[in-house]
C-alpha positions as CSV (number, residue, x, y, z in Angstrom):
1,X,122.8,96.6,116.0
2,X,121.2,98.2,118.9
3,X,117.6,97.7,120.2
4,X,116.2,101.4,119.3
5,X,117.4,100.7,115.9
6,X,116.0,97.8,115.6
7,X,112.4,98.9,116.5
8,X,112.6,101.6,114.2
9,X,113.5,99.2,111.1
10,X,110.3,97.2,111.8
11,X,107.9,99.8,111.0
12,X,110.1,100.7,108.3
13,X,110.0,97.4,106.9
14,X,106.2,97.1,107.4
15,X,105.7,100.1,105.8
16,X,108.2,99.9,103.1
17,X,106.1,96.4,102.2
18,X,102.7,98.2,102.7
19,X,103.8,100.9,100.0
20,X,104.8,98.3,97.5
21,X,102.2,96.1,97.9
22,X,99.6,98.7,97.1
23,X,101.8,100.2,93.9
24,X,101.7,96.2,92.8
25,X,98.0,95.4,93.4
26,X,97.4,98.3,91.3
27,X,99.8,97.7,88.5
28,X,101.2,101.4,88.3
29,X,104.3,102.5,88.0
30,X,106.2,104.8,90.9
31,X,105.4,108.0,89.0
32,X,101.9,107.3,88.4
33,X,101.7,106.6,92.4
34,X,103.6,109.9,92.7
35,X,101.2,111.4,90.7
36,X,97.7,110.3,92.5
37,X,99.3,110.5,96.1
38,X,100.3,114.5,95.2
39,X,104.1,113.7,95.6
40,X,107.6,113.5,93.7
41,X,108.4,109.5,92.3
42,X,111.8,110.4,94.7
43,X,109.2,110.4,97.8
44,X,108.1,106.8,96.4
45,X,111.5,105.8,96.0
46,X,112.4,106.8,99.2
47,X,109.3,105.1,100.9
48,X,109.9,101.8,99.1
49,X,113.4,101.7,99.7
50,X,112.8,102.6,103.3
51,X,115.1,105.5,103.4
52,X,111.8,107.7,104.8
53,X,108.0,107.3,105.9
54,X,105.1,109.2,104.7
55,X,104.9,112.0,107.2
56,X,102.3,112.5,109.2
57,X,100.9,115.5,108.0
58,X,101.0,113.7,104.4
59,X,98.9,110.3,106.2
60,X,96.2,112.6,107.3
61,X,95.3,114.0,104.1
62,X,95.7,110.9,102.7
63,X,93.1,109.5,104.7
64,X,90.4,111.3,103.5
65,X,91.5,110.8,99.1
66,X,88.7,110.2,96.5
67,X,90.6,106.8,95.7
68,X,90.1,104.2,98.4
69,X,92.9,102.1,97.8
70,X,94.8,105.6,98.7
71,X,92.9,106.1,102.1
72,X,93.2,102.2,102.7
73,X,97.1,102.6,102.5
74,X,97.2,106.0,104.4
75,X,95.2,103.8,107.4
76,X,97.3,100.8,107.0
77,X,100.7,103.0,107.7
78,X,99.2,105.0,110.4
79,X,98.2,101.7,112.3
80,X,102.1,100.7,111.4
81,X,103.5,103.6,113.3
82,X,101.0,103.5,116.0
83,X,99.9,99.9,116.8
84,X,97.8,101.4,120.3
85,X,95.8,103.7,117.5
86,X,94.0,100.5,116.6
87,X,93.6,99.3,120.0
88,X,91.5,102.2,121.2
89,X,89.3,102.2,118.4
């Protein structure tokens, strides 16, 4: 496996644990997630099996959801995919 590949599958990873951790804290299923975070149970899927990441465009408007636990997970990706973020802050 080459390095660049390697990098991407960490944040992947991370993420791909992030997402499930949140859906198992809160005890829903992936269509109910689907449901609150305004996309298709495939998108879950897809997230949780690491075959994609939330986009950004998706992460910003999560960031501002009525539910917290949404917004907290919407925060916790976006420092995933861009560990500096957090360092300027």
């Amino acid at each position: 496996m080459n390095d660049s590949r390697a990098t991407t599958d960490q944040p992947n990873a991370a993420i791909r644990t992030a997402v499930l951790v949140a859906r198992n804290k809160r005890g829903i299923r992936q269509q109910d997630m689907a449901d609150e975070l305004a996309v298709s149970r495939v998108t879950i899927i897809n997230w949780e099996t690491g075959r994609s990441v939330p986009s950004l465009e998706i992460l910003q408007g999560l960031r501002y959801h009525k539910a917290q636990w949404v917004s907290d997970l919407a925060e916790t990706i976006l420092a995933i995919m861009f560990p500096a973020r957090e360092a300027t802050r």
